[in-house]
C-alpha positions as CSV (number, residue, x, y, z in Angstrom):
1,X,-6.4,11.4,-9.0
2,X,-9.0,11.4,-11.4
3,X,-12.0,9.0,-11.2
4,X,-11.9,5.4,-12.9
5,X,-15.2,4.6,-14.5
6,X,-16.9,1.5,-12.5
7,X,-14.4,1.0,-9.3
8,X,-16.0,2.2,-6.1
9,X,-12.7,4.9,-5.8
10,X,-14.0,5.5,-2.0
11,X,-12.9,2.0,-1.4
12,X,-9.6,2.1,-4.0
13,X,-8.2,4.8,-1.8
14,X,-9.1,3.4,1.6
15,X,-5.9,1.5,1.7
16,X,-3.3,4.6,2.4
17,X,-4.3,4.8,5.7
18,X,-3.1,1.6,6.8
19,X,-0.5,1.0,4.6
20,X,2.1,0.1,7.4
21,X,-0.6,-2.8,8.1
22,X,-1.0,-3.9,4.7
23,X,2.5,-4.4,4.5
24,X,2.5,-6.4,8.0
25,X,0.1,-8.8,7.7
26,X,-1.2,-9.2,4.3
27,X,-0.3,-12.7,3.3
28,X,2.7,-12.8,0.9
29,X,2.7,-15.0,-2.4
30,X,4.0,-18.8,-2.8
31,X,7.3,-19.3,-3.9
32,X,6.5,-21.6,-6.6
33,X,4.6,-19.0,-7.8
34,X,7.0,-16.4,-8.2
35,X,9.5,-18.9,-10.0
36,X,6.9,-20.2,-12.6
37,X,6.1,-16.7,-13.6
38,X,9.3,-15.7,-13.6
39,X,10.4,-18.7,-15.8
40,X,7.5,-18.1,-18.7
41,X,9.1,-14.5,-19.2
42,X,11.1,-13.6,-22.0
43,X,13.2,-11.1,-20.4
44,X,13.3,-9.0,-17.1
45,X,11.2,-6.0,-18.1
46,X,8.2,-6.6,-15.6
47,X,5.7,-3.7,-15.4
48,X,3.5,-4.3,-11.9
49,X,-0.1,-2.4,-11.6
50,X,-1.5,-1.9,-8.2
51,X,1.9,-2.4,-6.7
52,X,0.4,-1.4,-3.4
53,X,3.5,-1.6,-0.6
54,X,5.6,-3.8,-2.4
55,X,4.7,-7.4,-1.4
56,X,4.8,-9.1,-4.9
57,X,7.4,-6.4,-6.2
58,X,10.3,-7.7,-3.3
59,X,9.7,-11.2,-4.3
60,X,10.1,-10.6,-8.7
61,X,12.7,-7.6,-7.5
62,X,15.0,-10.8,-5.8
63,X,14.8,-12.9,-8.8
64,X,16.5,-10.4,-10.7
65,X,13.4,-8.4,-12.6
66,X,13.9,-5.0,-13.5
67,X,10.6,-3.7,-11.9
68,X,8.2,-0.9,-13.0
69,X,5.6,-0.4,-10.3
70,X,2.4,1.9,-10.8
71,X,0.2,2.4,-8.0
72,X,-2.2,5.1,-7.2
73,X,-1.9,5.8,-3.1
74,X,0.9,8.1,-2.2
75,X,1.4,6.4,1.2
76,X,1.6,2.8,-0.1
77,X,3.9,3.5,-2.4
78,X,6.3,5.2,-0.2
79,X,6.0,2.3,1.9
80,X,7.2,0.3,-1.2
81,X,9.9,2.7,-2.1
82,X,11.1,2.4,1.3
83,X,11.4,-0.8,1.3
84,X,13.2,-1.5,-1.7
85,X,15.4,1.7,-1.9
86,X,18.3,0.0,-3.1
87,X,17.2,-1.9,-5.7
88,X,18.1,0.4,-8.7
89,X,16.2,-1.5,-11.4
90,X,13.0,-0.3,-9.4
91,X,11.1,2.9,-10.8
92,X,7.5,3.6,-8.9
93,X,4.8,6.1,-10.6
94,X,1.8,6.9,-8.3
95,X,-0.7,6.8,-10.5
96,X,-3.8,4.8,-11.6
97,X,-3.5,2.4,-14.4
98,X,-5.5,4.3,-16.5
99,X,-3.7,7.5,-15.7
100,X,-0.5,6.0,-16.4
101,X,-1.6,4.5,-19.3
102,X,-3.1,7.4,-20.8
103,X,0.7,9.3,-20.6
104,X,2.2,6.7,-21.3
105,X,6.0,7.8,-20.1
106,X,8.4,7.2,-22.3
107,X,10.3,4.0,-22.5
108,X,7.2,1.9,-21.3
109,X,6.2,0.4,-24.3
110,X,7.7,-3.3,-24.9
111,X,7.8,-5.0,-21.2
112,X,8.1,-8.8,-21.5
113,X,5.5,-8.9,-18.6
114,X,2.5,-7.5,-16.6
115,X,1.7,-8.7,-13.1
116,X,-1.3,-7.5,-10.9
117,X,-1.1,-9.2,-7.4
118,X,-4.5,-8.5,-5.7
119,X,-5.5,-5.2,-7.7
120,X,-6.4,-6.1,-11.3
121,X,-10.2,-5.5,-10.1
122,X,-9.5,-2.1,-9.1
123,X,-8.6,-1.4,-12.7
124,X,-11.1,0.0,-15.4
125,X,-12.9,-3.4,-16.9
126,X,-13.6,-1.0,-20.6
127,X,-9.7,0.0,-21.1
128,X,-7.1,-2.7,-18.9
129,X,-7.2,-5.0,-21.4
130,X,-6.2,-2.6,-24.5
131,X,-3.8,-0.7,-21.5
132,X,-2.3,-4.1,-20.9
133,X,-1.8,-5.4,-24.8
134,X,-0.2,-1.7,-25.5
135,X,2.2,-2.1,-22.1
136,X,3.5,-6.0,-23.0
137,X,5.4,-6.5,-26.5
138,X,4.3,-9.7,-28.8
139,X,5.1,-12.5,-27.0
140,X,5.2,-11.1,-23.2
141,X,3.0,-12.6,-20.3
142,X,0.5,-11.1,-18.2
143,X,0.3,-12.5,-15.3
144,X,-2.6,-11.9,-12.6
145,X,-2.4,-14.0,-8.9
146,X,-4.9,-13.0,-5.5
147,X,-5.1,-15.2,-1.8
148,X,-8.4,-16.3,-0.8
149,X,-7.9,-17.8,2.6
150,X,-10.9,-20.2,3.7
151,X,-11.2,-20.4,7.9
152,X,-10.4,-24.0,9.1
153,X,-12.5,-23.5,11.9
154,X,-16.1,-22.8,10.9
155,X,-16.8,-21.0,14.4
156,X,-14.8,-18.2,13.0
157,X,-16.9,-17.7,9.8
158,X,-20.0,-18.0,12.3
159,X,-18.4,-15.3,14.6
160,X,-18.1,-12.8,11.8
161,X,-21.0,-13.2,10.0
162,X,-22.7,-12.7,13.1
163,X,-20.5,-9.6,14.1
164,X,-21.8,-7.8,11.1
165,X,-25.5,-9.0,10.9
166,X,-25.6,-7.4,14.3
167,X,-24.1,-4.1,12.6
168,X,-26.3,-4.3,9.8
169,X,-22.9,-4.6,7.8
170,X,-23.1,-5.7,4.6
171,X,-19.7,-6.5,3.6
172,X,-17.9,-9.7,2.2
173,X,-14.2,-9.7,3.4
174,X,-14.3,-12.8,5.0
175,X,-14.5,-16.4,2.9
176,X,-17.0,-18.7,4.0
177,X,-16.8,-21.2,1.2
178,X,-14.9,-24.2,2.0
179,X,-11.5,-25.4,0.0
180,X,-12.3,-27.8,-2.9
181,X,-10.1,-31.0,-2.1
182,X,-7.9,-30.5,-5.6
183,X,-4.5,-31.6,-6.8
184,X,-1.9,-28.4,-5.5
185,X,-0.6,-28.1,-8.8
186,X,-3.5,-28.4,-11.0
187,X,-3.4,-26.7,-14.2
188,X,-6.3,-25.8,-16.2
189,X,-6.5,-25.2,-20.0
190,X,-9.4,-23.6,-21.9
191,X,-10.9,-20.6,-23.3
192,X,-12.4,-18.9,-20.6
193,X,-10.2,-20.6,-17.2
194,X,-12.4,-20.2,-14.0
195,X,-10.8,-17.7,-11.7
196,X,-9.6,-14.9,-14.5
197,X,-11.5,-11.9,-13.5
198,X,-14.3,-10.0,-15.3
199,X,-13.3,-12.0,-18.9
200,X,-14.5,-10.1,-21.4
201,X,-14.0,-10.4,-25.3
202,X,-11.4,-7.8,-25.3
203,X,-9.3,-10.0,-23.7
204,X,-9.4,-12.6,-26.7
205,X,-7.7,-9.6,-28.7
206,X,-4.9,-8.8,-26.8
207,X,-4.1,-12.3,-25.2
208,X,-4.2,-16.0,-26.4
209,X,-3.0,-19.3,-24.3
210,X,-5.2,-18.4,-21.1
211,X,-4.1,-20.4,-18.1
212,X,-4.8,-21.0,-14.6
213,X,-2.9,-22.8,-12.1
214,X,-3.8,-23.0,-8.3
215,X,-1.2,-23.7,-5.1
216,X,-2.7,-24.5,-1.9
217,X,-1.3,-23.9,1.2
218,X,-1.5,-23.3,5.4
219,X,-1.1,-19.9,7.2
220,X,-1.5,-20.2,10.9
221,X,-2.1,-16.1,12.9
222,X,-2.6,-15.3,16.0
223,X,-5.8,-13.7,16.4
224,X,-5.3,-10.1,17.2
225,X,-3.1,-10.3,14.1
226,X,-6.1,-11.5,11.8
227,X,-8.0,-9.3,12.8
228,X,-5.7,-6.6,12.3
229,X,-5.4,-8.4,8.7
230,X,-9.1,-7.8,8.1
231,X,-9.4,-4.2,9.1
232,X,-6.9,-3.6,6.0
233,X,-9.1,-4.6,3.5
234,X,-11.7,-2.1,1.8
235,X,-14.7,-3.1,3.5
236,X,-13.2,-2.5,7.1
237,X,-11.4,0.4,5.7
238,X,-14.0,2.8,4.9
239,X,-16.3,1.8,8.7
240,X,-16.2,5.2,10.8
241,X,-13.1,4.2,13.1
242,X,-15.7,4.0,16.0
243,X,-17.7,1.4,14.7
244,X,-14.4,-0.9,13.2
245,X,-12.8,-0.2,17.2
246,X,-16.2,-2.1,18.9
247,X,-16.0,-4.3,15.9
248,X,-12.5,-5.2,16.2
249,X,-12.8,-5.6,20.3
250,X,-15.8,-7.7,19.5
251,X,-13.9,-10.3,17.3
252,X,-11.0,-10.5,19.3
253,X,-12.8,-11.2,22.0
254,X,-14.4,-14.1,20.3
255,X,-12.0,-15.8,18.4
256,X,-9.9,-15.7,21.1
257,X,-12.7,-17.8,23.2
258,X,-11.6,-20.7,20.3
259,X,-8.0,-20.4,20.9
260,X,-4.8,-17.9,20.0
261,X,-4.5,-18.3,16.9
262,X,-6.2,-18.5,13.6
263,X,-5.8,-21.7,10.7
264,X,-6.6,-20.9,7.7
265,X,-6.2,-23.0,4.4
266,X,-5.2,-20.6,1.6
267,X,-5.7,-20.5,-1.8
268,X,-3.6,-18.5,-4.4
269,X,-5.0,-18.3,-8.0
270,X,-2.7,-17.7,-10.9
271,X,-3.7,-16.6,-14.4
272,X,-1.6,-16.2,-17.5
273,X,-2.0,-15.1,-20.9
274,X,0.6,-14.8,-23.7
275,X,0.4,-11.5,-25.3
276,X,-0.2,-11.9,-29.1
């Protein structure tokens, strides 16, 4: 895999190694989400970068989208692959945006969609947006969505931050901002929507009609099962193991002092574009 200009590529391919993980316990997407994306596509022809193991891809896949998935790790997309083996509208290339892009295989010109479901930030801020507008025919929808969860209980944000001040970790994989009190299905119209990610003027060439739409929602874990959610992302990923192991005994010992399980108010953000 070659390297992408700006992305910490230690940290893009830390994710392999847990794949099975990722899978488990990352968070999956609202429904309401999937259906309103699906609904402001003019066909089936859905092209997904950063697939990763398949979480967003299962949901469009059951709605009927013909899916075309690239991701670069070898080990998350097998996990994907295995998951969905029978879905014959499904075709998986391991393979960075930008490398995918760049040989541009024929009979991938023309989808009536891009989504990104967590990853659009692993992808090259000087070329996704020309790689995007030459991947989605006039008319087509990209379509970017992430979780950021927000603990209910501020003791766990407290028991964190303290677990890596103590470390001299400086990483920021947990949220410690708290949920604004908002309408759940708030849309937001204007030029540059709060929440797209690293807007640039390219974008304005490729894409018109920017929107944002947030859904708010509850996801209750127990706590060796957050934890184990937090040791898949980047930041946890590329600790020596020794040093995430005490970490990881550490927090569970903690959180579990506050009680099983873990509440935590979520917050999925979804931005669309029309292509032009």
């Amino acid at each position: 895999m070659t390297e992408t200009p700006g992305i910490d590529s230690v940290r893009a391919r830390s994710f392999g190694a847990a794949a099975a993980d990722y899978d488990k316990y990352r968070p999956r997407y609202p429904d309401q989400l999937v259906d309103h994306v699906v609904a402001m596509l003019p066909g089936r022809r859905v092209l997904e970068v950063g697939a990763g193991t398949g979480i967003a891809t299962a949901a469009f896949a059951a709605r009927g989208m013909a899916m075309t998935c690239v991701e670069p790790d070898a080990e998350m997309a097998a996990t994907l692959l295995a998951q969905l083996a029978g879905d014959a509208d499904l075709h998986v290339d391991v393979a960075t945006f930008e490398e995918w892009s760049a040989a541009r295989p024929a009979g991938t010109a023309g989808f009536d969609g891009l989504i990104s479901a967590q990853a659009w930030h692993w992808t090259d801020p000087k070329t996704r947006w020309a790689d995007a507008g030459a991947a989605v025919r006039s008319g087509g929808l990209i379509a970017l969505f992430w979780n950021e969860d927000h603990h209910a209980d501020p003791r766990v944000t407290d028991a964190f931050t303290a677990a890596y001040e103590r470390r001299g970790i400086e990483i920021r994989s947990v949220r410690q901002e708290p949920v604004p009190s908002t309408d759940p299905d708030k849309i937001v119209d204007r030029k540059r929507p709060e929440g797209w990610p690293e807007v640039d003027a390219e974008a304005d060439e490729y894409f018109t009609d920017l929107r944002t739409h947030q859904y708010h929602w509850t996801h209750r874990m127990s706590v060796a099962d957050y934890v184990a959610r937090v040791n898949t992302t980047s930041a946890h990923l590329i600790l020596p193991s020794e040093a995430r192991d005490d970490l990881t005994s550490e927090l569970i010992a903690t959180l579990t002092a506050y009680g099983g399980e873990i509440e935590l108010a979520m917050t999925t953000e979804l931005v669309t574009a029309m292509r032009r």
